[in-house]
C-alpha positions as CSV (number, residue, x, y, z in Angstrom):
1,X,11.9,-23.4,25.4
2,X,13.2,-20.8,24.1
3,X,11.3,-17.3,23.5
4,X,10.6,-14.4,20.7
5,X,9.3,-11.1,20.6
6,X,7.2,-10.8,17.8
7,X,4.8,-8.0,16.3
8,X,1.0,-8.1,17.6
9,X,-1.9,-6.1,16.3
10,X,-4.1,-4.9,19.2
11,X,-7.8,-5.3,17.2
12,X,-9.8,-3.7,20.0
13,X,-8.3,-0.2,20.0
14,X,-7.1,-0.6,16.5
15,X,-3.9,-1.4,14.4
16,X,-1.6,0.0,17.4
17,X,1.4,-2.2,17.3
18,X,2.7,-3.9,20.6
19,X,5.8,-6.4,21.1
20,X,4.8,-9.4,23.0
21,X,7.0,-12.0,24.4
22,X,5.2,-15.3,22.8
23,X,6.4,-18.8,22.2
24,X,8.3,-19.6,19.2
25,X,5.8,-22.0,17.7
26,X,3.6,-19.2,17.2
27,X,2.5,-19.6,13.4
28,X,1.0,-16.5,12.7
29,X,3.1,-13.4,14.0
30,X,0.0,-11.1,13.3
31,X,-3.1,-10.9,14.6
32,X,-5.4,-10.4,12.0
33,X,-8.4,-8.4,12.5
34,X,-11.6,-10.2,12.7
35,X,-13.9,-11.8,9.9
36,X,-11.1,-10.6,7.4
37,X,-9.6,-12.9,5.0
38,X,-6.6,-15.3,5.1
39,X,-3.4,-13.1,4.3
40,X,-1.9,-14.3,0.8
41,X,1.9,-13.4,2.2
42,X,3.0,-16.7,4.2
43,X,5.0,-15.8,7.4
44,X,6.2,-19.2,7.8
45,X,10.0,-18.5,6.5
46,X,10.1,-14.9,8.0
47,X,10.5,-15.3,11.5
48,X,8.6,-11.7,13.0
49,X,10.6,-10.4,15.5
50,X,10.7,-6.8,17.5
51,X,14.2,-6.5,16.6
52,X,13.3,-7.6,12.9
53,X,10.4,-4.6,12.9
54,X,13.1,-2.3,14.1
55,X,15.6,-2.9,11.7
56,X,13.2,-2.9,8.6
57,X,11.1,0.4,10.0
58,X,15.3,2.1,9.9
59,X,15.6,0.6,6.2
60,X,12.3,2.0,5.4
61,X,13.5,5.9,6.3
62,X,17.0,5.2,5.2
63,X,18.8,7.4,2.8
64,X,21.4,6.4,1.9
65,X,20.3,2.8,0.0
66,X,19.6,5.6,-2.6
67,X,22.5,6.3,-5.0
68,X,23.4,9.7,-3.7
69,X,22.1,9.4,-0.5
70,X,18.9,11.5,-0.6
71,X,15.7,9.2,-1.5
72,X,14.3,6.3,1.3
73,X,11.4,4.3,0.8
74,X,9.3,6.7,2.8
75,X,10.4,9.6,0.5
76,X,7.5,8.5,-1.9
77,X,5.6,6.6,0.8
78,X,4.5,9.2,3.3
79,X,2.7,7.7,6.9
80,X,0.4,10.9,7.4
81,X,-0.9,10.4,3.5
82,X,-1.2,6.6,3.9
83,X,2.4,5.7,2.9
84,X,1.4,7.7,-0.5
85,X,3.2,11.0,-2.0
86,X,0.6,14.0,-2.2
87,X,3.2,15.7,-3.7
88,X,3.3,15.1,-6.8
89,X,1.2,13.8,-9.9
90,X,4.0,10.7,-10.2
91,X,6.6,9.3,-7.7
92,X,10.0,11.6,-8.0
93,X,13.1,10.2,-7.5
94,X,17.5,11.6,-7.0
95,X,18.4,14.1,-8.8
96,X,14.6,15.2,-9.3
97,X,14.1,12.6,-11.5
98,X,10.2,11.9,-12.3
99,X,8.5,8.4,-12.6
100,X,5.5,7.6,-14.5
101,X,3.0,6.5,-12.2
102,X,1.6,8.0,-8.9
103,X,3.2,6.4,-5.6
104,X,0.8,3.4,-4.6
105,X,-0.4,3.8,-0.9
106,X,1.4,0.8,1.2
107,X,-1.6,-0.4,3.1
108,X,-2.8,-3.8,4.3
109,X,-0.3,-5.5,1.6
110,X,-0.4,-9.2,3.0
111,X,-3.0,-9.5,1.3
112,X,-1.8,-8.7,-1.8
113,X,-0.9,-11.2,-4.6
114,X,1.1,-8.5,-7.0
115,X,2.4,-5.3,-6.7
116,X,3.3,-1.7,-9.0
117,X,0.5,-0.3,-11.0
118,X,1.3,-3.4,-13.1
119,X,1.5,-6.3,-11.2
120,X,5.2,-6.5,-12.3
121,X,6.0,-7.9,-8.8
122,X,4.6,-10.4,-7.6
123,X,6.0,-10.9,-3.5
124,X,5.8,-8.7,-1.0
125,X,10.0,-9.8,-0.1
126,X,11.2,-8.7,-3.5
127,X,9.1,-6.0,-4.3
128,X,11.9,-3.0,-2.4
129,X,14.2,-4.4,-5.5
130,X,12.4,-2.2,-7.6
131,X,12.7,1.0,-6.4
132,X,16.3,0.7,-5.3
133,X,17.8,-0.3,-8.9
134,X,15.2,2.1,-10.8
135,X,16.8,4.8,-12.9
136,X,14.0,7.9,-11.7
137,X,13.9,6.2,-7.8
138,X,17.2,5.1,-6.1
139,X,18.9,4.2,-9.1
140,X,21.3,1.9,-6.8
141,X,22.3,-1.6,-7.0
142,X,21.7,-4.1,-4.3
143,X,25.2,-4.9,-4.1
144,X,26.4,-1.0,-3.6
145,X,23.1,-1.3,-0.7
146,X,24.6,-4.2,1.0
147,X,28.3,-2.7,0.8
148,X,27.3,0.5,2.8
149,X,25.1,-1.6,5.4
150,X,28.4,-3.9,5.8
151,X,30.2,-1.0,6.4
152,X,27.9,0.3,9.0
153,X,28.6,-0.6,12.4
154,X,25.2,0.2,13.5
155,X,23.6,-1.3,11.1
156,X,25.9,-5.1,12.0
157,X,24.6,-4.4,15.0
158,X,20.8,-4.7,13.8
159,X,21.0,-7.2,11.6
160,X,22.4,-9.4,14.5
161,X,20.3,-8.3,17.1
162,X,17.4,-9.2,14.3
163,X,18.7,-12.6,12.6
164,X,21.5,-14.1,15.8
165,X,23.9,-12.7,13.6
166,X,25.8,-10.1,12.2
167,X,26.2,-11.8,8.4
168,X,24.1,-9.2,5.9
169,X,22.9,-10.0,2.6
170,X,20.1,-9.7,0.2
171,X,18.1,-11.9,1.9
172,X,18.0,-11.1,5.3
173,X,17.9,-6.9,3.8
174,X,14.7,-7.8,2.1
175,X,13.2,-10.1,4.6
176,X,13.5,-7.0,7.3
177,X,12.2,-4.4,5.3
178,X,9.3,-7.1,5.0
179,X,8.8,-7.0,8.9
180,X,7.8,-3.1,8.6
181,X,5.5,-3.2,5.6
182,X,3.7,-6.2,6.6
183,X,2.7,-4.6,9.6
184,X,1.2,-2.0,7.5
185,X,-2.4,-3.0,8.1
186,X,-5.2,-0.5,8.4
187,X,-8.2,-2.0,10.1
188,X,-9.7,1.2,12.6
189,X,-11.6,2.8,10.6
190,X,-15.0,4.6,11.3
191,X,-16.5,2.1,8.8
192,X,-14.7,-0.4,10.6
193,X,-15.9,0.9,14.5
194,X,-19.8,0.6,12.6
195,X,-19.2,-3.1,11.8
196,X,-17.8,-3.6,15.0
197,X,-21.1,-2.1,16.0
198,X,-19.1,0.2,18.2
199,X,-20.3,3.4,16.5
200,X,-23.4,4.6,14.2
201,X,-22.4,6.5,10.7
202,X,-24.8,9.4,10.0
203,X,-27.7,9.3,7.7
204,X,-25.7,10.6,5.0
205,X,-22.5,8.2,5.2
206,X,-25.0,5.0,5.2
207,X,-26.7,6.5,2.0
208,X,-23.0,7.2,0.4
209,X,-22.7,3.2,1.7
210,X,-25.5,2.4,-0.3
211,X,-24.7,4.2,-3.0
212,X,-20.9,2.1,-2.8
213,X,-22.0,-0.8,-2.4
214,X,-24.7,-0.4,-6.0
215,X,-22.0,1.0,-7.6
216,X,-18.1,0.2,-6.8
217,X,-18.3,-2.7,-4.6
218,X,-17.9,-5.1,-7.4
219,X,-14.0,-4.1,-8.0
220,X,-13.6,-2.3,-4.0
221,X,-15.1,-5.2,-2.1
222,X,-14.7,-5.1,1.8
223,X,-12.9,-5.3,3.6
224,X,-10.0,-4.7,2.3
225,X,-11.9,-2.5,-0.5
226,X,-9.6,-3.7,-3.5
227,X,-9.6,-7.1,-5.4
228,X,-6.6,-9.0,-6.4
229,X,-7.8,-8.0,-10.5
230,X,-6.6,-5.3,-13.0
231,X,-9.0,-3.9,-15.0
232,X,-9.4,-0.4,-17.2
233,X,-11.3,2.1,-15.7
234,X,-12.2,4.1,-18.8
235,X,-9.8,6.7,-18.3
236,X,-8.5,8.1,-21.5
237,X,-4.5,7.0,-21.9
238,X,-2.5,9.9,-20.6
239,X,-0.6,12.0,-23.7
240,X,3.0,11.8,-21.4
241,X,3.9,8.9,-20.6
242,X,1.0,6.5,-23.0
243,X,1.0,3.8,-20.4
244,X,-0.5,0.7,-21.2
245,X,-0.6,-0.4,-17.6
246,X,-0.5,-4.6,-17.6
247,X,0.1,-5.0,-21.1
248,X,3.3,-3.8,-20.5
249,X,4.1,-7.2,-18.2
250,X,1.5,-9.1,-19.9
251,X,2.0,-8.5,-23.6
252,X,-1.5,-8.9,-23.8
253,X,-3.9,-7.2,-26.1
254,X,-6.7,-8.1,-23.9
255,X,-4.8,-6.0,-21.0
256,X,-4.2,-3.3,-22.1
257,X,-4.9,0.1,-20.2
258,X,-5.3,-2.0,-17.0
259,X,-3.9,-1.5,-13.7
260,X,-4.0,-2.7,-10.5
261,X,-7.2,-1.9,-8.5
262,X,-5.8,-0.4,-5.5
263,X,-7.4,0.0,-2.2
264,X,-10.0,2.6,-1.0
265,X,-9.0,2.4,2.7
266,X,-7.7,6.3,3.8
267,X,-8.4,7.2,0.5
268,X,-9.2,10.9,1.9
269,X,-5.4,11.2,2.3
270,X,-4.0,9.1,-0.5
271,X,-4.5,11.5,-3.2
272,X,-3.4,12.3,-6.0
273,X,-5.7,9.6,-7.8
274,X,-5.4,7.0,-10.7
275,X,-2.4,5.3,-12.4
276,X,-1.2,9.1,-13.5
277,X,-2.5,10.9,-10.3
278,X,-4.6,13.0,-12.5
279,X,-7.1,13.9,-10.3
280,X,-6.2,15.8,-7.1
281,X,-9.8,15.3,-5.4
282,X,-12.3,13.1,-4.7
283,X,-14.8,14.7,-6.8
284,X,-13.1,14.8,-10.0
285,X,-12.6,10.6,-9.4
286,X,-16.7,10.5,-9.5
287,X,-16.9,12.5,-12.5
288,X,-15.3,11.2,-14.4
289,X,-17.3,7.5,-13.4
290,X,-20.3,9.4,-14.7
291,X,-19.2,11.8,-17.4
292,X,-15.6,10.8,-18.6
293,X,-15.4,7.0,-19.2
294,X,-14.7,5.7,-22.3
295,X,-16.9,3.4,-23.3
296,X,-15.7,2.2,-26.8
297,X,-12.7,0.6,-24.7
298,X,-12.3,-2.6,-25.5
299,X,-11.1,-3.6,-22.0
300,X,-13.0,-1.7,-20.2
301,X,-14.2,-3.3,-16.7
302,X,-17.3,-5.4,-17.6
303,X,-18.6,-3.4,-14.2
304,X,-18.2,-0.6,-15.8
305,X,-20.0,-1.2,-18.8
306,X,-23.6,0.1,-17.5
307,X,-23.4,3.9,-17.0
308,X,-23.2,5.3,-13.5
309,X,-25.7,7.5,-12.7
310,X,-25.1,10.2,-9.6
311,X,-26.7,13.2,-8.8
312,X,-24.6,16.1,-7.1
313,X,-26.3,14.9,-3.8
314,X,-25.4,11.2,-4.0
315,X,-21.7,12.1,-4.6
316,X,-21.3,14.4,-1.6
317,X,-23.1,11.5,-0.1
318,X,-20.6,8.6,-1.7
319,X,-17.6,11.3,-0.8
320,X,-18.7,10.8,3.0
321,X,-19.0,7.6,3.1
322,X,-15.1,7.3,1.7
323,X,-14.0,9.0,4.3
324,X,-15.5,6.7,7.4
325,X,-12.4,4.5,5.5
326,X,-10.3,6.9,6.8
327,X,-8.1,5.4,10.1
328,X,-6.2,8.0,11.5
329,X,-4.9,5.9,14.2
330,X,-3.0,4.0,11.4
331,X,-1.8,7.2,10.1
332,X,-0.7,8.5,13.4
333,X,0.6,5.6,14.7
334,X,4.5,6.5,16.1
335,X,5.9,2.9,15.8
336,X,5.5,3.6,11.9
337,X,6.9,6.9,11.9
338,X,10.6,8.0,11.4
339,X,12.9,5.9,14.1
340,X,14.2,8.4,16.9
C-alpha cells in the first residue's frame, strides 16, 4: 500500500512539528492535543503532506503574490508576535498603504468557523483570497498569482512534488497555503504544562486564574480561550475608520459594533489590541473592562452588562495569569519560520 508523509504534532513536548511516514488511510493528519475539541476544518479533501507543508510555509513568506512584489502573508503575520503585526495600530499593506483593522493573530485556526474581524470569511481554504485581491494588502489578482507561480520553475517543481503533479491552479495554491496555517496550533503553554499537571503556576497566576475564569471566561473559554461568537465589547466606535464590525457582513442592526472574539492564547505578544489596536498594553485592555465600557450600547455583550470590578492588585494578578498562555515553543518553532 502505498505511503504519505504527513504533518504530526508531538503533544508531549509541545506543538513541535515532525513528518512521519504513516499510512494513507490516516483520517486525521493532526494530532490534536488532548481533551481539546473536535477541529471545525475537515481534512478529509486536503490530503496533509510534508511536501504540501513545505510548499504552503514558501507561499506563506512569499513576496511576490503581492502586486509589486514586496508584501507576503507573513508581512502582517509575524511568528515571534503570534503571526500578529506589533507594528502597527492596523495591518499595512504595498505602497504603505493602511488597512482598517489590526492583523488577527493566526493561531489554532481549525477550530475556527469564520474569519476577519468580521466573520466575512467563512473557510480556512479561501480565506488567503482576501488579502491577495485587497486594495491596502496585496492588491493582486489570483490569476496574475497563479501566472508568476506557472512561470516559476521552482515553484512547478513544489506543486508536483506536493499534489503528483506539476498542474497549478487556484485550488491546489489555496489548499497548500492551508497545509501551513492549519498547523498553526498553539497548545504548550505554561497554563497548558499546569493542566497537564506537569508544572505548578504561582500563587499570584492561580488568583489572576480565578479572577479569569469570574470574569472573561464566558466569551475566552478554554482551551482554546475564544468562542466561535461576535459580540461588542463596549469600546467606543473609533473616529477614523467608524467600523461597524459584523454589521458590515450582516446588515444587521442587532450586530452592530461586533467583532470576532479572538483568542487569548500568546496574548503577551499579540499586541496591539482590539478591532483598531488601540491599546498597546495589557493594562489599558483591563481598564477600559472597568472604567471605559459603554454601557448604553445596545449590543453590548450580555456578559458584559454587570460592571467589572478590579482592584490594581487583581489586574497585575489577571495580567500574570495571561501570560502562563504564552507558548514560546510555538513562537520559536523553526519549521514555521522563513524557509532556508
Amino acid at each position: 500500500m502505498n505511503k504519505v508523509f504527513f504533518i504530526s504534532l508531538i503533544l508531549i513536548s509541545g506543538s513541535i512539528l515532525s513528518f512521519k511516514n504513516v499510512n494513507t488511510e490516516t483520517i486525521n493528519p493532526i494530532e490534536l492535543p488532548k481533551k481539546w475539541p473536535n477541529p471545525i476544518y475537515q481534512f478529509k479533501n486536503n490530503s496533509f503532506t510534508e511536501a504540501g507543508f513545505i510548499l504552503g510555509r514558501k507561499l506563506f513568506y512569499e513576496t511576490k503574490i503581492s502586486r509589486d512584489n514586496t508584501t507576503s502573508c507573513a508581512t502582517c503575520h509575524l511568528q515571534f508576535t503570534g503571526f500578529a503585526h506589533v507594528d502597527h495600530s492596523v495591518s499595512h499593506g504595498i505602497e504603505g498603504r493602511k488597512g482598517t483593522r489590526n492583523a488577527p493573530a493566526l493561531i489554532n485556526l481549525i477550530w475556527n468557523n469564520s474569519f476577519n474581524w468580521d466573520g466575512g470569511v467563512n473557510h480556512l481554504e479561501v480565506q488567503p483570497i482576501n488579502p491577495i485581491e485587497h486594495h491596502a494588502e496585496m492588491d493582486n489578482s489570483l490569476q496574475n498569482v497563479l501566472s508568476f507561480l506557472n512561470s516559476s520553475k521552482t515553484y512547478k517543481h513544489l506543486f508536483e512534488a506536493a499534489f503528483g503533479d506539476s498542474t497549478i491552479n487556484t485550488s491546489r495554491l489555496l489548499k497548500s497555503m492551508t497545509q501551513f496555517t492549519a498547523s498553526l496550533i498553539s497548545s504548550n503553554s505554561r497554563y497548558d504544562q499546569y493542566k497537564r499537571k506537569e508544572i505548578q503556576l504561582s500563587p499570584q497566576e492561580k488568583n489572576g486564574m480565578k479572577l479569569f475564569k469570574k470574569n472573561c471566561n464566558s466569551c475566552h473559554t478554554a482551551p482554546l480561550f475564544n468562542t466561535n461568537t461576535f459580540e461588542s465589547n463596549g469600546l467606543p466606535i473609533d473616529s477614523i475608520y467608524n467600523d461597524l464590525g459584523r454589521y458590515l457582513v450582516s446588515q444587521k442592526g442587532s450586530d452592530s459594533l461586533k467583532f470576532r472574539v479572538p483568542t487569548l492564547r500568546n496574548i503577551e505578544f499579540t499586541f496591539p489590541y482590539m478591532h483598531d489596536g488601540r491599546f498597546k498594553q495589557l493594562r489599558e485592555v483591563l481598564d477600559h473592562y472597568t472604567d471605559g465600557i459603554d454601557y448604553k450600547s445596545n449590543t453590548l455583550s450580555e456578559g458584559l452588562r454587570k460592571r467589572i470590578v478590579l482592584t490594581s492588585n487583581d489586574k497585575k494578578d489577571l495580567i500574570a495569569f495571561l501570560k502562563t498562555l504564552t507558548d514560546k515553543e510555538f513562537l520559536y518553532n523553526k519549521q514555521f519560520s522563513f524557509p532556508r
